[in-house]
C-alpha positions as CSV (number, residue, x, y, z in Angstrom):
1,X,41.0,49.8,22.7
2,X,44.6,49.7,21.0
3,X,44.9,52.8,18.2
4,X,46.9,51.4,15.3
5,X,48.4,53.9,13.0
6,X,46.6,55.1,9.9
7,X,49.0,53.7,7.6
8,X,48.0,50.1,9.0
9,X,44.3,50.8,9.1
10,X,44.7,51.9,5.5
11,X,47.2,48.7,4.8
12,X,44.4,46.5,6.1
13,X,41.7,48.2,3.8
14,X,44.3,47.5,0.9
15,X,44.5,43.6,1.7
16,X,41.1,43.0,2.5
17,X,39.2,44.7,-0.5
18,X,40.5,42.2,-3.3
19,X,40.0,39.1,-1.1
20,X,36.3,40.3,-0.1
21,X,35.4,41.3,-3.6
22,X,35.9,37.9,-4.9
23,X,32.9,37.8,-3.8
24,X,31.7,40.0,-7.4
25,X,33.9,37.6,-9.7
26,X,32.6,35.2,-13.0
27,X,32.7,32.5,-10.7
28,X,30.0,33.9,-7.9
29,X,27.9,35.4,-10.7
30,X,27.9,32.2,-12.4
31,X,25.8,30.7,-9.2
32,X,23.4,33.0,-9.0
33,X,22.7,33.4,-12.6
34,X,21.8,29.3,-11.9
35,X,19.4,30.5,-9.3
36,X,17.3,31.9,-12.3
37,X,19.0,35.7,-11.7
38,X,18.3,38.0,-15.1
39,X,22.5,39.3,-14.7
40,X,25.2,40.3,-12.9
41,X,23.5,43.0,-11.2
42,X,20.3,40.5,-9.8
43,X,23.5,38.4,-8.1
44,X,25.1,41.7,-6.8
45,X,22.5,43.0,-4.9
46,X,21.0,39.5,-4.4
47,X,24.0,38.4,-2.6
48,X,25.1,42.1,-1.0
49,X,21.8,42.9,0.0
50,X,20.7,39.6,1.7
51,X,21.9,40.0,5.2
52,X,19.5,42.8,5.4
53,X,16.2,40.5,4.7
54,X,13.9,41.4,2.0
55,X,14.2,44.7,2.5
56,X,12.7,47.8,0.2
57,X,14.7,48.9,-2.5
58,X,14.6,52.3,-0.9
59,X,16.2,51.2,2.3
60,X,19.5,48.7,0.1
61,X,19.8,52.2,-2.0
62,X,20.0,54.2,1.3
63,X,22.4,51.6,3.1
64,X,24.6,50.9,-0.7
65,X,24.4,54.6,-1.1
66,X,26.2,55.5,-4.0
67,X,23.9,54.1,-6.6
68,X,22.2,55.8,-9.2
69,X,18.8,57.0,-8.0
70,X,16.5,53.7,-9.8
71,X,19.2,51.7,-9.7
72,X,18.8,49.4,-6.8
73,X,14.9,49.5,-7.8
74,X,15.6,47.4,-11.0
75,X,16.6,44.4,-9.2
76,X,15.1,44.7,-5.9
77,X,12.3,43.4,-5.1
78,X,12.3,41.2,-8.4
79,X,15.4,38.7,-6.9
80,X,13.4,37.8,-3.9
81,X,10.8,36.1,-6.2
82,X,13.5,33.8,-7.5
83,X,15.6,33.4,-4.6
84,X,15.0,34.0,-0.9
85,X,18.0,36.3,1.5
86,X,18.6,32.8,3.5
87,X,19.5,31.5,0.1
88,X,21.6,34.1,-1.3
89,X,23.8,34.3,1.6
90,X,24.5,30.6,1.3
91,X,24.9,30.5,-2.2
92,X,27.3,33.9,-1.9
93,X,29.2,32.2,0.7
94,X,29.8,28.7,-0.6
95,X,30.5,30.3,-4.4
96,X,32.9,32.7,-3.2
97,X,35.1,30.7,-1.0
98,X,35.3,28.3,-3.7
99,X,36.3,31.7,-6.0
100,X,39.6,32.5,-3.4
101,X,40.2,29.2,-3.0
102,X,40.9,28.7,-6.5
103,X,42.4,32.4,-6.6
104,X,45.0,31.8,-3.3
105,X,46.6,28.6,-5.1
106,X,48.5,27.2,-2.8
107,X,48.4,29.7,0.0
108,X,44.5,27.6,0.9
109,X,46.7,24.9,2.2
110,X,49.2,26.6,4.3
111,X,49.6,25.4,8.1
112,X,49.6,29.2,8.8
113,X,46.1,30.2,7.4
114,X,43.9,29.0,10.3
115,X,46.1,31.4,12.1
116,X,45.3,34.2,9.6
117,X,41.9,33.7,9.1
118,X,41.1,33.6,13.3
119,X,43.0,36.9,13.1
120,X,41.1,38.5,10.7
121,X,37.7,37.3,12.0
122,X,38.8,38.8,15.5
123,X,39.0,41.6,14.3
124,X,36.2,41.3,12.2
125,X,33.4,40.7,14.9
126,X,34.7,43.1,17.4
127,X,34.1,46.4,15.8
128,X,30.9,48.5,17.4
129,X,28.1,48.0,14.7
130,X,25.8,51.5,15.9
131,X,25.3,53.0,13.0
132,X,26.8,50.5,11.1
133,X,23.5,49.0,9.1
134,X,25.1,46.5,6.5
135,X,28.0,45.4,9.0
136,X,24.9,45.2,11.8
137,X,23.4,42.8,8.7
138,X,26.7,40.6,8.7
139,X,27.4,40.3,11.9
140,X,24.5,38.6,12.6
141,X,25.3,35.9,10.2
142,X,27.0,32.9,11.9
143,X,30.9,32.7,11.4
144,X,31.7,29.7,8.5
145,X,34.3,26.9,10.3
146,X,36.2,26.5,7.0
147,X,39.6,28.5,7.0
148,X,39.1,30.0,3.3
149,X,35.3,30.8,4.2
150,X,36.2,32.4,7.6
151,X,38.5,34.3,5.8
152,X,37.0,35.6,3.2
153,X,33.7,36.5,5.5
154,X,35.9,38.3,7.7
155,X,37.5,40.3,5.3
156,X,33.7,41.0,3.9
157,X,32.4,41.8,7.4
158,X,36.0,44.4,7.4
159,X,35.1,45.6,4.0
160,X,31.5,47.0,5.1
161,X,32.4,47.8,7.9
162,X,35.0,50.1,6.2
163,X,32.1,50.8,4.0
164,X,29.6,51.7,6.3
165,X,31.7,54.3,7.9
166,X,32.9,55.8,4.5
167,X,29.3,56.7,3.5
168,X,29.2,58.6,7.1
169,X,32.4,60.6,6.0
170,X,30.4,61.5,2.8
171,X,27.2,62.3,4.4
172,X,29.0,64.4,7.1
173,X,31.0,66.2,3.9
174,X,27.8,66.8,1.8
175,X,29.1,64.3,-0.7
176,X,26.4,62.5,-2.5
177,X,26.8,59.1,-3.8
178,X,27.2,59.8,-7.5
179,X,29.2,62.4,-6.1
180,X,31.8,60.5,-4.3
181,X,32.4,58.6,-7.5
182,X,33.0,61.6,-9.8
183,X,35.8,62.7,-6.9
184,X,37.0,59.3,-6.8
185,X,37.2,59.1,-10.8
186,X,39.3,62.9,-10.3
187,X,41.4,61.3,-7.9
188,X,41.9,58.4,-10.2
189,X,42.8,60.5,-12.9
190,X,39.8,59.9,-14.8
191,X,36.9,61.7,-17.0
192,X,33.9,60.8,-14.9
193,X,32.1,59.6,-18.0
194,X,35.2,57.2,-18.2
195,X,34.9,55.8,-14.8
196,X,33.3,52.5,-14.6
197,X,30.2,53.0,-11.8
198,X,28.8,55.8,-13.6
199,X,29.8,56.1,-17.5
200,X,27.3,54.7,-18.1
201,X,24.6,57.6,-16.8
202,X,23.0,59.5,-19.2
203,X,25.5,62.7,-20.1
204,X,22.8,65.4,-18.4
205,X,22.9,63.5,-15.7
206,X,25.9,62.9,-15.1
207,X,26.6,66.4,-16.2
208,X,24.3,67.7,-13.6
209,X,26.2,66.2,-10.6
210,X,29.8,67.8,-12.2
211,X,28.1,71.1,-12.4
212,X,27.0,70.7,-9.3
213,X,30.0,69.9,-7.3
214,X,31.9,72.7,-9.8
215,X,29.0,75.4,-8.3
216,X,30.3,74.8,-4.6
217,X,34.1,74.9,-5.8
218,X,35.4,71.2,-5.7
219,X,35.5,70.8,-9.7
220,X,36.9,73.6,-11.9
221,X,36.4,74.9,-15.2
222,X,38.2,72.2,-16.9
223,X,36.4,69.4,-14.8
224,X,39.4,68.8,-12.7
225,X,39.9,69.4,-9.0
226,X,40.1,72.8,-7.4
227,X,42.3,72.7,-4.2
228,X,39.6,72.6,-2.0
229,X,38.1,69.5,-4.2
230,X,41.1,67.6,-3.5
231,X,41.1,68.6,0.2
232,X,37.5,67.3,0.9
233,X,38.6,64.5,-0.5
234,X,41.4,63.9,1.5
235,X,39.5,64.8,4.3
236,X,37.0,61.9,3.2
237,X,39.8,59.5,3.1
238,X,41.4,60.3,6.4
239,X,37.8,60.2,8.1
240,X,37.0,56.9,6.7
241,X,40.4,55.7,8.0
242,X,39.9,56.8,11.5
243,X,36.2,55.5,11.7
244,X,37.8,52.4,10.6
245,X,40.2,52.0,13.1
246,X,37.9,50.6,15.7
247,X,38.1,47.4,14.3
248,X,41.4,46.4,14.8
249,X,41.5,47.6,18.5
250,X,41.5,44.2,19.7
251,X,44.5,43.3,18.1
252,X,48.0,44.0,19.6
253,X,50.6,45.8,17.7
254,X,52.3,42.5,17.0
255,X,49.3,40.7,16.2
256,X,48.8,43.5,13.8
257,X,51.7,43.1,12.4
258,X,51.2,39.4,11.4
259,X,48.1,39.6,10.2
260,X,49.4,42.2,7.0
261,X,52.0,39.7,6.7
262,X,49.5,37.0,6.5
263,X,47.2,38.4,3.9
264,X,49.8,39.8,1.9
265,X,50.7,36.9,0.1
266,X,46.5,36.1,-0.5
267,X,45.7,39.5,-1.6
268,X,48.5,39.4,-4.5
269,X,47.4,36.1,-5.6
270,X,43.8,37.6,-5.8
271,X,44.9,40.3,-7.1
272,X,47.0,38.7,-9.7
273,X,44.8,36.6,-10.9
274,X,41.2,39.3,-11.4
275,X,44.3,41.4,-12.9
């Protein structure tokens, strides 16, 4: 297995998040709301939590993992009485290729994308998936024939994969979910009742997990970092790189290479049009 440099394991986690998360735009929630969903949230963990099967809310909040304790449990089971996980994943799937279709522009009809998207999906179905649950989930899932569909499920399949193996950093820190988004609000430069996954907790609560991360030295006085705060988050960061990494063993240096300078183009006209 070929070990690419961090930078481009990190470069590849830059591209892929805004063409996966397409996934969590108007347009997708649009189609599940006409599946009889309540809101947004029914079509997020509808669509996210699918290729695990009807499973317990206990288990999506374990494999999601940095949800509010309750959270998952106010939309799952309820969505698999209006839709079934077979479904969702279609409906997910069809709605947001349409999404980055309409997001790339004219970089869907480019000669070069078939190239891009095979790419991507190489990389995508080659990682190991122990201990990998929602990636296991995705893998299993067959790969869509459409260029714009197999790339955006490829960059999903990256994404969790990514995602899978950033909650093992956490766990493996002793950062807690509601944790890791109060130090990734710090890092941000932001209050944690600012940030957007957790302003809106109640203030003890979310009070509770600053004064607990300020007890074992990460958050200070002020509700800043301490050095060691913004080490173990560095540390996180790094660790979630590495354990990343795996995934893009298959691909040569030079294949690499051309697949950033495939999906850099796609990922700015994502980005530049959720922006």
């Amino acid at each position: 297995m070929l070990l690419h440099p961090r930078a481009k394991v990190h470069r590849m986690f830059e591209l892929v998040e805004p063409i996966a998360t397409v996934t969590f735009s108007e347009a997708v929630n649009e189609a599940f709301l006409a599946l009889g969903m309540r809101n947004y949230w029914d079509g997020y963990f509808a669509g996210r939590a699918a290729p695990l099967g009807p499973a317990p809310a206990e288990v999506v909040h374990a494999v999601f993992y940095n949800f509010a304790p309750g959270e998952v449990a106010r939309h799952i089971p309820w969505v698999w009485g209006k839709t079934s996980p077979e479904e969702a994943i279609a409906v997910r799937e069809r709605a947001s290729a349409a999404a980055l279709r309409q997001m790339m522009g004219e970089h869907a009809d480019l000669p070069g994308l078939v190239r891009i998207a095979d790419l991507a999906t190489r990389a995508a179905v080659s990682a190991p998936i122990e201990g990998r649950v929602l990636y296991a989930g995705l893998r299993a899932l067959a790969v869509p024939g459409e260029p714009v569909a197999r790339l955006w499920h490829a960059a999903t399949l990256l994404r969790e994969h990514r995602g899978d193996g950033h909650n093992a950093a956490l766990v493996a820190h002793g950062i807690g979910g509601t944790e890791a988004h109060v130090l990734l609000a710090l890092s941000l430069g932001m209050k944690p009742e600012e940030f957007g996954r957790i302003h809106h907790l109640p203030t003890a609560q979310l009070a509770a997990v600053v004064d607990g991360l300020r007890s074992r030295g990460l958050v200070d006085a002020a509700g800043g970092f301490t050095d060691a705060g913004r080490t173990t988050k560095e540390r996180i960061e790094a660790l979630t790189d590495e354990l990343a990494a795996p995934a893009y063993g298959v691909l040569s240096a030079d294949e690499l290479d051309e697949l950033i300078a495939g999906l850099e183009p796609i990922a700015a006209a994502a980005q530049a049009v959720d922006g």
